[in-house]
DRENSEVO-965300 format. One record per residue (C-alpha): residue in one letter; x, z, y. Coordinates in nm, 2 decimals, padded with zeros to 4 digits. Each point is the difference from the previous one (the first is absolute). Layout:
<sedrens>
SEDREN   aa       xx       zz       yy
SEDREN    A        X        Z        Y
...
</sedrens>
This chain:
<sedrens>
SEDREN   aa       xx       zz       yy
SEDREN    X    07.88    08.99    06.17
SEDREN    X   -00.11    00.18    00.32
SEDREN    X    00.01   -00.25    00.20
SEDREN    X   -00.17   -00.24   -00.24
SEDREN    X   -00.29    00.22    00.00
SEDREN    X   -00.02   -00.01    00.34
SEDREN    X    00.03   -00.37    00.05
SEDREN    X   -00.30    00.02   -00.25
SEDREN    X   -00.20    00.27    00.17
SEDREN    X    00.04   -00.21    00.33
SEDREN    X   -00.13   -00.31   -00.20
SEDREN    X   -00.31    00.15   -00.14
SEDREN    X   -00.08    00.14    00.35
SEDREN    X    00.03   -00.34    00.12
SEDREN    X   -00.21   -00.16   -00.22
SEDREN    X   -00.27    00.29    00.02
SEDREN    X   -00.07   -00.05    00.40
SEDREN    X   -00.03   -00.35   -00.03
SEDREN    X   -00.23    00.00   -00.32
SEDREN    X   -00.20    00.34    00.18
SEDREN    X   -00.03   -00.08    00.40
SEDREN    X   -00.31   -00.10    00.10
SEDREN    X    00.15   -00.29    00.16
SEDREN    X    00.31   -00.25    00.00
SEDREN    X    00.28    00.22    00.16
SEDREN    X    00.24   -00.17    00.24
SEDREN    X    00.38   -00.03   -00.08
SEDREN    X    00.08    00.31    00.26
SEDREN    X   -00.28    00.18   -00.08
SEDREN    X    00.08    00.02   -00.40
SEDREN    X    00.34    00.08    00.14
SEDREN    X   -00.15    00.32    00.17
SEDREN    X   -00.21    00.14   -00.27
SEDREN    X    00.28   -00.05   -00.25
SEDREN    X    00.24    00.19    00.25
SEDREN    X   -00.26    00.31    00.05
SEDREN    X    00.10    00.36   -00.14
SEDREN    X   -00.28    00.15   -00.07
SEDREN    X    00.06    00.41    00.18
SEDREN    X    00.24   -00.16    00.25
SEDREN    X   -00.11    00.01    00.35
SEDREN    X    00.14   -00.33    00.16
SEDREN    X    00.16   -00.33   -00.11
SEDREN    X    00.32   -00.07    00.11
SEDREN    X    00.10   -00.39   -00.06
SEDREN    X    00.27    00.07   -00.20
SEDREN    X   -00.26    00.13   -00.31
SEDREN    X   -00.18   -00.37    00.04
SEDREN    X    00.08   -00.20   -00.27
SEDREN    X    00.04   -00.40    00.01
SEDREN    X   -00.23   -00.26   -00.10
SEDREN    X    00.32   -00.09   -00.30
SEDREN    X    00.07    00.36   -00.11
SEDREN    X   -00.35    00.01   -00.07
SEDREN    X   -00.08   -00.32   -00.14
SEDREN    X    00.33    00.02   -00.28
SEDREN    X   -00.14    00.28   -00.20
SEDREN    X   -00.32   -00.19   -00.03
SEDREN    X    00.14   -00.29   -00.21
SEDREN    X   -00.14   -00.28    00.17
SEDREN    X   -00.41    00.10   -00.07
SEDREN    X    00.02    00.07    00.45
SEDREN    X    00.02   -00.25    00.25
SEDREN    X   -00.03   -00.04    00.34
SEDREN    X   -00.23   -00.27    00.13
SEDREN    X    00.16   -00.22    00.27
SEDREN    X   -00.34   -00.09    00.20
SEDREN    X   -00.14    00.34    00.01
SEDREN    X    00.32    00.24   -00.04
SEDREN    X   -00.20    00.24   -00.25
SEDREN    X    00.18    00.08   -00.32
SEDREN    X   -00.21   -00.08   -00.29
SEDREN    X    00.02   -00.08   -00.41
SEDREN    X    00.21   -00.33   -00.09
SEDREN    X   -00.39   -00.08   -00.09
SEDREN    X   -00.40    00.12   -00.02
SEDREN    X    00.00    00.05   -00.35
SEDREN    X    00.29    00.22    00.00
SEDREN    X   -00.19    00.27    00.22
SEDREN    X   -00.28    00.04   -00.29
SEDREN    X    00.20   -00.02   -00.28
SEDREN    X    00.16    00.33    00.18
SEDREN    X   -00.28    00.20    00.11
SEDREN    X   -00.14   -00.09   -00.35
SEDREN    X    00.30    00.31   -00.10
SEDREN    X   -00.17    00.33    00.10
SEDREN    X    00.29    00.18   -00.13
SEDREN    X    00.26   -00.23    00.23
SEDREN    X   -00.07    00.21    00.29
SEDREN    X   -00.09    00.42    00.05
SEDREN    X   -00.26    00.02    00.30
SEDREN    X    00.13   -00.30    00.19
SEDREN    X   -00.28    00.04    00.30
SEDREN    X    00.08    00.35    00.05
SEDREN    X    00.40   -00.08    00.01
SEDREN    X   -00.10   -00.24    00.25
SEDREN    X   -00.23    00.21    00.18
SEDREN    X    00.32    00.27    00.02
SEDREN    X    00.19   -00.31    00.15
SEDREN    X   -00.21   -00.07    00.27
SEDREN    X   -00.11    00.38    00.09
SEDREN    X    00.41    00.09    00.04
SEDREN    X    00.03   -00.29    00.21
SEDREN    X   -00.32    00.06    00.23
SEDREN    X    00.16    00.34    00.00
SEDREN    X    00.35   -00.08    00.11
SEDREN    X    00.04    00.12    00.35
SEDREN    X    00.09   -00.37    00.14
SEDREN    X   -00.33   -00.06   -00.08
SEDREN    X   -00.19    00.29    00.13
SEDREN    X    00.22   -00.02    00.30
SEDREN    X   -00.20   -00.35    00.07
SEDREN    X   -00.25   -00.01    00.27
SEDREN    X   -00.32   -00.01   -00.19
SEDREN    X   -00.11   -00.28    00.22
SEDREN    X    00.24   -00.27    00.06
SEDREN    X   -00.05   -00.34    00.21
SEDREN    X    00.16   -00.13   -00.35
SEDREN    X    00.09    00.06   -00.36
SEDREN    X    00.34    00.08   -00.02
SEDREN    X    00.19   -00.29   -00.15
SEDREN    X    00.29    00.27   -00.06
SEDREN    X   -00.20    00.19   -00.23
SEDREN    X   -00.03   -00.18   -00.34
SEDREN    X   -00.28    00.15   -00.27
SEDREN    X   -00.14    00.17    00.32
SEDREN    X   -00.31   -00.22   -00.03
SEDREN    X   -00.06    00.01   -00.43
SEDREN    X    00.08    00.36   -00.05
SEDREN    X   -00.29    00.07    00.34
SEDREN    X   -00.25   -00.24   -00.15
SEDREN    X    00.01    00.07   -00.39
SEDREN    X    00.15    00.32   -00.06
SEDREN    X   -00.34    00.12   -00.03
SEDREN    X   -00.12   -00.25   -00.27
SEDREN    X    00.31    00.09   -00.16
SEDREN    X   -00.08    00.41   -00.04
SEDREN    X   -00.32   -00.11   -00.11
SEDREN    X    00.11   -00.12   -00.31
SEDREN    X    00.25    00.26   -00.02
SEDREN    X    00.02    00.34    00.15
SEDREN    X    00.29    00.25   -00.08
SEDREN    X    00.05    00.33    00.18
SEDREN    X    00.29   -00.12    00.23
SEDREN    X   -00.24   -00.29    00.12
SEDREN    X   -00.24    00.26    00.09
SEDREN    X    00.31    00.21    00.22
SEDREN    X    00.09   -00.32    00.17
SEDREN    X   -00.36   -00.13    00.09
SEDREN    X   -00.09    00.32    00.11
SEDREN    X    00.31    00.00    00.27
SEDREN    X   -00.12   -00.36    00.08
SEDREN    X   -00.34    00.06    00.02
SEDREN    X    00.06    00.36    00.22
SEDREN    X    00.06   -00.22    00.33
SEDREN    X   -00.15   -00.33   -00.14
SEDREN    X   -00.10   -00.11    00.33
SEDREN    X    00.27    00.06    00.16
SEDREN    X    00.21   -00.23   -00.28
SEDREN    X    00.06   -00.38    00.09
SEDREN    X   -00.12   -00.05   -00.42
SEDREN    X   -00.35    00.10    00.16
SEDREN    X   -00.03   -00.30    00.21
SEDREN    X    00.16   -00.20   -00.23
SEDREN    X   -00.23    00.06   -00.28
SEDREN    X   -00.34   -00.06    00.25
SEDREN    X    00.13   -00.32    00.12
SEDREN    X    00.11   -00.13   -00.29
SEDREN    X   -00.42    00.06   -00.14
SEDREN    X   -00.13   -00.24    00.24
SEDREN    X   -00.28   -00.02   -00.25
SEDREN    X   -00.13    00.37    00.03
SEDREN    X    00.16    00.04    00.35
SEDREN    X   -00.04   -00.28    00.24
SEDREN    X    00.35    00.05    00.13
SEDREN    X    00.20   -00.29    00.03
SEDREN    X    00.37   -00.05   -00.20
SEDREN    X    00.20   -00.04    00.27
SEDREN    X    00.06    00.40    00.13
SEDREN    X    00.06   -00.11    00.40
SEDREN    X   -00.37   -00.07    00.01
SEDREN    X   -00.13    00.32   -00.15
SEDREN    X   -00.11    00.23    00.27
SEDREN    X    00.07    00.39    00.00
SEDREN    X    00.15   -00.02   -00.36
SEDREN    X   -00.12    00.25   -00.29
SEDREN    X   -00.08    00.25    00.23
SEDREN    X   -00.28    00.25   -00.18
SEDREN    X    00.09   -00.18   -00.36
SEDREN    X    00.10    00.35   -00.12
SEDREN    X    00.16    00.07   -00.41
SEDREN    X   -00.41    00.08   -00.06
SEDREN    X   -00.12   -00.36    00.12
SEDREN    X    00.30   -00.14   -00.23
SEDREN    X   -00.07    00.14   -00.31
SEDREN    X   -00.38   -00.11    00.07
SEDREN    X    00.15   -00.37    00.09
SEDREN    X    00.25   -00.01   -00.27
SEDREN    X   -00.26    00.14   -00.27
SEDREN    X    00.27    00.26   -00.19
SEDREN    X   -00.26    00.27   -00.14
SEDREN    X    00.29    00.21   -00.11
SEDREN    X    00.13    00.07    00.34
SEDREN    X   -00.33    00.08    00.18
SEDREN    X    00.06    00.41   -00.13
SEDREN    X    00.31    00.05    00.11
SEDREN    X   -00.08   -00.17    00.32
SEDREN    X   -00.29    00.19    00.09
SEDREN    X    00.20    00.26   -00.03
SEDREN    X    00.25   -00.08    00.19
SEDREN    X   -00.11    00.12    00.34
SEDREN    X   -00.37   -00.01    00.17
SEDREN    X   -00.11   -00.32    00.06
SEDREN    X   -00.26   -00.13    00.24
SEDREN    X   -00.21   -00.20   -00.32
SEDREN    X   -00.25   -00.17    00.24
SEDREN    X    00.29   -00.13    00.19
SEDREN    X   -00.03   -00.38    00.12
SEDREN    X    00.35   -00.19   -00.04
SEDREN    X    00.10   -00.25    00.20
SEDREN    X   -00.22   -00.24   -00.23
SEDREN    X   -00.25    00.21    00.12
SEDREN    X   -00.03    00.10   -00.40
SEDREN    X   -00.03    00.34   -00.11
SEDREN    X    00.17    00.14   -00.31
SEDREN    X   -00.33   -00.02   -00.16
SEDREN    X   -00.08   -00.32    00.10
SEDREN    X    00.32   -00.16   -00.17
SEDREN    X   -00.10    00.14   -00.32
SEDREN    X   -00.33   -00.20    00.02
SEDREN    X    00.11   -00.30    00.11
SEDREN    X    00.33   -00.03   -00.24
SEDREN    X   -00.29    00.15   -00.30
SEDREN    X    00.22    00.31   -00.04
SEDREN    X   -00.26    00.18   -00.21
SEDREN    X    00.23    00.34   -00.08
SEDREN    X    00.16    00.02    00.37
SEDREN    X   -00.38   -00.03    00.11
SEDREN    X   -00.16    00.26   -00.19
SEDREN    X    00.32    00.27    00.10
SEDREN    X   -00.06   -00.09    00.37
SEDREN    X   -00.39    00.02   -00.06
SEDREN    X    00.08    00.29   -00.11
SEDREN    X    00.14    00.18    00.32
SEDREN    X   -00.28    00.18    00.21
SEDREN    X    00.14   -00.13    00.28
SEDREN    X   -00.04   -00.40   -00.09
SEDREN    X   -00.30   -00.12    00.23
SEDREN    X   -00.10   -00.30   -00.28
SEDREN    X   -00.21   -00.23    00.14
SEDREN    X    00.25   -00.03    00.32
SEDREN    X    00.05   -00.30    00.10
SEDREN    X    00.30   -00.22    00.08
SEDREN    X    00.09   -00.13    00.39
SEDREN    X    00.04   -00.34   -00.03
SEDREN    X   -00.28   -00.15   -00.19
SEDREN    X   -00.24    00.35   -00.01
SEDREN    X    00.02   -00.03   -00.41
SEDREN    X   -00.09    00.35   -00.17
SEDREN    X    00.19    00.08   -00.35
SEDREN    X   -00.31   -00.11   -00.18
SEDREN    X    00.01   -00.35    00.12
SEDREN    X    00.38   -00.06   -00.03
SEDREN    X   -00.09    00.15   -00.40
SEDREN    X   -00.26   -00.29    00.01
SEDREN    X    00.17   -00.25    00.10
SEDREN    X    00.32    00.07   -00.24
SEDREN    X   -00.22    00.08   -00.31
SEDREN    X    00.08    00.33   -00.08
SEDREN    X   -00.30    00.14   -00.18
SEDREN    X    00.12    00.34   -00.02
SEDREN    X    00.06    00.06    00.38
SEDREN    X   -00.35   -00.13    00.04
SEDREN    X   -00.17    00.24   -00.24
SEDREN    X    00.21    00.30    00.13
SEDREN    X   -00.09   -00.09    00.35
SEDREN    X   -00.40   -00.04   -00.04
SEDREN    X    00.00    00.33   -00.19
SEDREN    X    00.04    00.12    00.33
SEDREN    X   -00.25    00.14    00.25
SEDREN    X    00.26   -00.06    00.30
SEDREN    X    00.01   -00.37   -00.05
SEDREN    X   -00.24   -00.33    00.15
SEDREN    X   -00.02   -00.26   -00.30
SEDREN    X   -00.17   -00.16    00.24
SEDREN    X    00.22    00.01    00.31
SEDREN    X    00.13   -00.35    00.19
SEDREN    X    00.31   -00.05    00.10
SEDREN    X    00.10   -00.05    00.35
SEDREN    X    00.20   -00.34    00.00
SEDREN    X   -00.27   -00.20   -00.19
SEDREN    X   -00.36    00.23   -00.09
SEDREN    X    00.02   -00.05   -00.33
SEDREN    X   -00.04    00.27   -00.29
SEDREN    X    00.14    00.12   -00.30
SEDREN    X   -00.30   -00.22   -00.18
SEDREN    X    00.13   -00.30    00.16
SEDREN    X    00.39    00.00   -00.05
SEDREN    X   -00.08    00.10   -00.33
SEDREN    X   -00.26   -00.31   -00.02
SEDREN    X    00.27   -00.21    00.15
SEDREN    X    00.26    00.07   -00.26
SEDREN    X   -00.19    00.01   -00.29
SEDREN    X    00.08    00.37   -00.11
SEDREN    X   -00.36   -00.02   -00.23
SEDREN    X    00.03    00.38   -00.07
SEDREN    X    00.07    00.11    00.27
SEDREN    X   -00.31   -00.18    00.15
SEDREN    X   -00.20    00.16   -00.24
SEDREN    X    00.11    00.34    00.09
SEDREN    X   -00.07   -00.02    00.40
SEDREN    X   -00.35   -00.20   -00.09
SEDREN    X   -00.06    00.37   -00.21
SEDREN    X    00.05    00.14    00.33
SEDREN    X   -00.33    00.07    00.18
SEDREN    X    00.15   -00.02    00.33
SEDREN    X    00.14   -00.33   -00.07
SEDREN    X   -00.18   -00.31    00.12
SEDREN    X    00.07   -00.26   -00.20
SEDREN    X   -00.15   -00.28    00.25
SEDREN    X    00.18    00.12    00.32
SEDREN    X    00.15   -00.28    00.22
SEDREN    X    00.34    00.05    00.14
SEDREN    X    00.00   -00.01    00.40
SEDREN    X    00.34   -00.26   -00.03
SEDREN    X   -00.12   -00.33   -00.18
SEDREN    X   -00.34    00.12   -00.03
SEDREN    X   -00.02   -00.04   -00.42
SEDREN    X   -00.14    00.29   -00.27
SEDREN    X    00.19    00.07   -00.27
SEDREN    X   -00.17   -00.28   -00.23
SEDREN    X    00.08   -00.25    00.26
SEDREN    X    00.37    00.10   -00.08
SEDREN    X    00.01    00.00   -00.31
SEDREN    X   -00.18   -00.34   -00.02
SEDREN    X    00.27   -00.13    00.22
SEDREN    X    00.34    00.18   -00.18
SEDREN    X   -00.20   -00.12   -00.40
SEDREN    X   -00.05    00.30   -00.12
SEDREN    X   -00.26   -00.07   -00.25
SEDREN    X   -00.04    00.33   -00.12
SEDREN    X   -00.06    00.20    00.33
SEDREN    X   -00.23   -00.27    00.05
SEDREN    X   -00.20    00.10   -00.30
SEDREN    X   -00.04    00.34    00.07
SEDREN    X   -00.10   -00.02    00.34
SEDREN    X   -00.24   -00.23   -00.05
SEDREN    X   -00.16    00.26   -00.21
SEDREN    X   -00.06    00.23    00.32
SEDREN    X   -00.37    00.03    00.10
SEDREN    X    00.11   -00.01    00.36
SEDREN    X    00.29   -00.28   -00.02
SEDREN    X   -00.10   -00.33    00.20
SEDREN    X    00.10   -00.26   -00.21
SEDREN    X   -00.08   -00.25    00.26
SEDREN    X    00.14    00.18    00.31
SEDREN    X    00.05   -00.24    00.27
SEDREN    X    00.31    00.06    00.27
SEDREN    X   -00.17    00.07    00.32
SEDREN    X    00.24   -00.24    00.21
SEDREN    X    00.08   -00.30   -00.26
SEDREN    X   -00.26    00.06   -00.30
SEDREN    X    00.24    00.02   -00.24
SEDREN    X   -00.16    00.10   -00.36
SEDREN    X    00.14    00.11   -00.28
SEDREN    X   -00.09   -00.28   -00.19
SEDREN    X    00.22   -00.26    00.26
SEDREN    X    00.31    00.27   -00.09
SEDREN    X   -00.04   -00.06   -00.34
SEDREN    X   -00.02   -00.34    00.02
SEDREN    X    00.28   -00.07    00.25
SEDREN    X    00.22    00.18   -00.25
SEDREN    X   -00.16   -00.18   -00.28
SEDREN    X   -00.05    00.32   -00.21
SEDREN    X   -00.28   -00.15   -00.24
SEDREN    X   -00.05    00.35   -00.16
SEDREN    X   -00.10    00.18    00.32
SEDREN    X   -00.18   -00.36    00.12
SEDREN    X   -00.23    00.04   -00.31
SEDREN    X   -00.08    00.36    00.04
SEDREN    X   -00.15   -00.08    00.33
SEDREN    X   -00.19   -00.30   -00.08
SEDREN    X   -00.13    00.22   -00.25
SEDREN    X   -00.16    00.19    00.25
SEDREN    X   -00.37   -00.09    00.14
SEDREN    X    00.12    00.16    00.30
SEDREN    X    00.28   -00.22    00.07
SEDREN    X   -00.08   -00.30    00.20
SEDREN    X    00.26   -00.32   -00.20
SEDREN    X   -00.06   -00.21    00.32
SEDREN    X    00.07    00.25    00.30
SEDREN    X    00.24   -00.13    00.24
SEDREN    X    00.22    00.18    00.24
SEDREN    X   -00.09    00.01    00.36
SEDREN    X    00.34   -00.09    00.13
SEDREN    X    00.07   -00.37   -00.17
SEDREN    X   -00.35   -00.05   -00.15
SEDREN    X    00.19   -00.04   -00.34
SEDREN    X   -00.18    00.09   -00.32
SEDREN    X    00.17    00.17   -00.32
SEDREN    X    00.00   -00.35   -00.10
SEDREN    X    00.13   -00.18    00.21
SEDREN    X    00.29    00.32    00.03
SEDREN    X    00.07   -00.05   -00.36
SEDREN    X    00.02   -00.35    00.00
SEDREN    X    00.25   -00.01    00.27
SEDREN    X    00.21    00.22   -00.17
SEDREN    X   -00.06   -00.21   -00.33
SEDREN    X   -00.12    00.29   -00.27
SEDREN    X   -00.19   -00.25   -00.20
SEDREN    X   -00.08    00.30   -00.22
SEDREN    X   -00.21    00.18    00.30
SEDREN    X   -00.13   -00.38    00.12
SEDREN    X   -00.10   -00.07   -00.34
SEDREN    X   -00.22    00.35    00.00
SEDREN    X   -00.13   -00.05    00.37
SEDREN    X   -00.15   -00.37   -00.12
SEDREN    X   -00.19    00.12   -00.30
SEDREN    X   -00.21    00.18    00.24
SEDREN    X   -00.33   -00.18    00.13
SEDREN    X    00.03    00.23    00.32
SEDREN    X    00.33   -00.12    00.09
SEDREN    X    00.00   -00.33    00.19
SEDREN    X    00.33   -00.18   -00.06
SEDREN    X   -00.07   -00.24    00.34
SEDREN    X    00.00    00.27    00.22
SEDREN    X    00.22   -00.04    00.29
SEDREN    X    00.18    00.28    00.20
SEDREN    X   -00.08    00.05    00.38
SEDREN    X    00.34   -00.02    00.16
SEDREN    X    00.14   -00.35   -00.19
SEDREN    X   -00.26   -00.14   -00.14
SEDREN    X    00.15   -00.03   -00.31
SEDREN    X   -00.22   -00.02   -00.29
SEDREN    X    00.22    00.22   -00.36
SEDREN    X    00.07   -00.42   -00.09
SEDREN    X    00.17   -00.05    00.29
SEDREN    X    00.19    00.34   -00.03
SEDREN    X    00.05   -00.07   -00.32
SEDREN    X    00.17   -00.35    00.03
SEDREN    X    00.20    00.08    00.35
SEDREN    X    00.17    00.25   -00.20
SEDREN    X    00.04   -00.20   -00.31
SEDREN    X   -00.15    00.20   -00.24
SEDREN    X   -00.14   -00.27   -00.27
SEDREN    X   -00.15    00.17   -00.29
SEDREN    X   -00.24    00.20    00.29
SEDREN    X   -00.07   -00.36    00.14
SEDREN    X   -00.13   -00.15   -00.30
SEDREN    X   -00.25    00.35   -00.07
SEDREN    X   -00.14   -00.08    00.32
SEDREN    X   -00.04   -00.37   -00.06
SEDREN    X   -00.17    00.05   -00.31
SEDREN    X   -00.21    00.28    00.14
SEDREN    X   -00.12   -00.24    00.25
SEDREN    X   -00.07   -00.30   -00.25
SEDREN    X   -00.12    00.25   -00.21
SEDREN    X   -00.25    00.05    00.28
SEDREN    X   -00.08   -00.29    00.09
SEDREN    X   -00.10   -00.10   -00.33
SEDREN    X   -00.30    00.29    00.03
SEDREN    X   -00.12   -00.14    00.31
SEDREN    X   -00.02   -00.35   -00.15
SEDREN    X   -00.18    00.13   -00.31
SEDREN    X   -00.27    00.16    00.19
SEDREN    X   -00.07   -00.29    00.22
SEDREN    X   -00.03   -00.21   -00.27
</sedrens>
């Protein structure tokens, strides 16, 4: 009967890391994780189980898939019929996270050099257990979790997990996958700037406490601790930095000269925004280095309406400032990304220019709109008496027009033609081409026949008032 319940135990552990990880896990990986003591302190290959003494106990719902080599369920609808059972499983993500945090723990591991020319193909589960363990003690903390991520986290950049982790975040990082061609390794990314990358509020205490950290320490990113927290919208690792007398909050990071504030701006989080212009010691209106653009205009860019309206209530804030970059204020942005209702409100500022013209091309934000063929921001500015409907650029000559006819928004053509100031003939300076001849070179129909009847349409006035 003991070793029944075993056989059984081994099953359900089975079935909970593939219904649990946070991504398909390979046939020697699954081997790994289901061969991990939690306590121990290294894995010797005899405790690894095989692929067939862990598939038995599992009746046939596991499978390995031939093309990719990642166990899975016998099929899809299997997996949500299971985690439909909240009483199948105790605390799966923090078992998990245990898994992971013994193994990144193991001295085999720590004995790696933290930055290798390669991943080493010797070490299965290396990779998962450095990449997720953190998502995993999000959704489930227990007190040995904390014991073994502090021990991680005490030398974190001096871990291979630490490089492993950055360059498999290409999105928030840069770094490419392939660890030969990432430079210096995860020197600076101390345990601080983890827990601010991996977002696990519950750790951020005990960490702080852990020794005396530099807080306005650059990482190899070039990302402080705080920074992290704003750009991965950590809002209660935020406010316990913020917190600190010692955090310097509008500091900047290396590579593209972003302060906290804009990263918060451009992610969205409201509540690192409003704690951050509650503060004397921060520039709402400050540029970044890479591109001069603002706060106002990242948040213009991504459509974050609140937050708008919170740096607009800003009386240092200029809500028509032009970026030194691509020369465009923040309602040209917005015009160009459709956001309709950043749009709105900024066109209710005194001092907005709602027909700013680019100093080198004469882009307007009318022609953004109507490349992009948003026919909600294309009517708020035709609404306007300041807004000239016929202005061309000063690089191709080319009219909002004859822009949205090439692009084929019949709903913005449509809009442009029922104005008398609009003149649907109008050719652009660098082709010649008229928006009929755009129109039909790039095969849009429905805008050719607008224009056709516009013209006849026309023509038909002229002949009535000669006669």
């Amino acid at each position: 009967m003991a070793q029944k319940g075993k056989v059984l135990a081994l099953g359900l552990k089975a079935l909970m890391w593939v219904l649990y990880s946070e991504r398909p896990l390979r046939e020697e990986d699954f081997c790994y994780a289901l061969g991990v003591e939690i306590g121990s302190t290294d894995l010797g290959l005899g405790k690894v189980p095989t692929i067939q003494t862990l598939l038995a106990p599992c009746l046939g719902l596991l499978t390995v898939e031939t093309s990719s080599s990642t166990v899975r369920p016998v099929h899809f609808t299997l997996k949500k019929h299971l985690l439909n059972d909240p009483n199948l499983f105790h605390s799966p993500h923090s078992a998990i996270a245990e898994v992971c945090l013994t193994y990144l723990n193991f001295g085999s591991v720590r004995a790696l050099s933290p930055t290798p020319r390669s991943g080493p193909s010797t070490m299965p589960l290396l990779e998962y257990a450095s990449v997720y363990w953190g998502e995993h003690a999000k959704r489930g903390m227990t007190e040995n979790a904390k014991i073994l991520a502090l021990r991680l986290l005490n030398r974190f950049d001096e871990h291979i997990s630490a490089q492993l982790l950055l360059s498999c975040n290409r999105r928030y990082t840069g770094w490419s996958a392939s660890l030969s061609q990432v430079a210096g390794g995860p020197v600076g990314f101390t345990g601080l700037h983890g827990v601010a990358f991996l977002g696990i509020a519950e750790m951020v205490a005990p960490v702080l406490e852990m020794r005396k950290w530099d807080a306005n320490a650059a990482d190899c990113t070039g990302n402080t601790p705080l920074i992290w927290a704003a750009r991965r919208g950590q809002e209660e690792i935020f406010t316990a930095l913020l917190d600190r007398e010692d955090v310097i909050p509008d500091r900047a990071d290396r590579e593209h000269g972003r302060t906290p504030l804009i990263w918060a701006t451009m992610t969205g989080c409201e509540g690192v925004v409003k704690m951050l212009l509650g503060r004397e010691d921060v520039n709402p209106n400050r540029t970044d280095t890479e591109y001069g653009r603002t706060p106002l205009s990242w948040a213009a860019e991504y459509g974050h309406e609140r937050i708008v309206m919170m740096l607009l209530s800003q009386e240092d804030v200029n809500p028509d400032h032009v970026d030194t970059e691509y020369g465009r204020t923040p309602l040209m942005w917005a015009s160009m990304a459709g956001r309709e209702g950043v749009v709105k409100i900024l066109l209710e500022q005194e001092s907005v220019n709602p027909d700013y013209s680019h100093p080198d091309c004469g882009v307007t934000p009318l022609l953004l709109a109507a490349v992009g063929g948003y026919g909600g921001i294309v009517k708020m500015l035709l609404e306007r008496k300041d807004v000239d409907p016929d202005r061309a650029d000063t690089e191709y000559g080319q009219t909002p027009l004859s822009r949205a006819a090439a692009w084929g928004h019949e709903g913005v053509v449509k809009m442009l033609l029922e104005r008398e100031d609009v003149d649907p003939n109008r050719a652009d300076t660098k082709d010649g081409r008229t928006p009929l001849a755009w129109a039909a070179r790039n095969g849009h129909e429905g805008v050719v026949e607008m224009l056709l009847d516009r013209n006849h349409g026309r023509h038909d006035r002229i002949a009535r008032r000669l006669l």
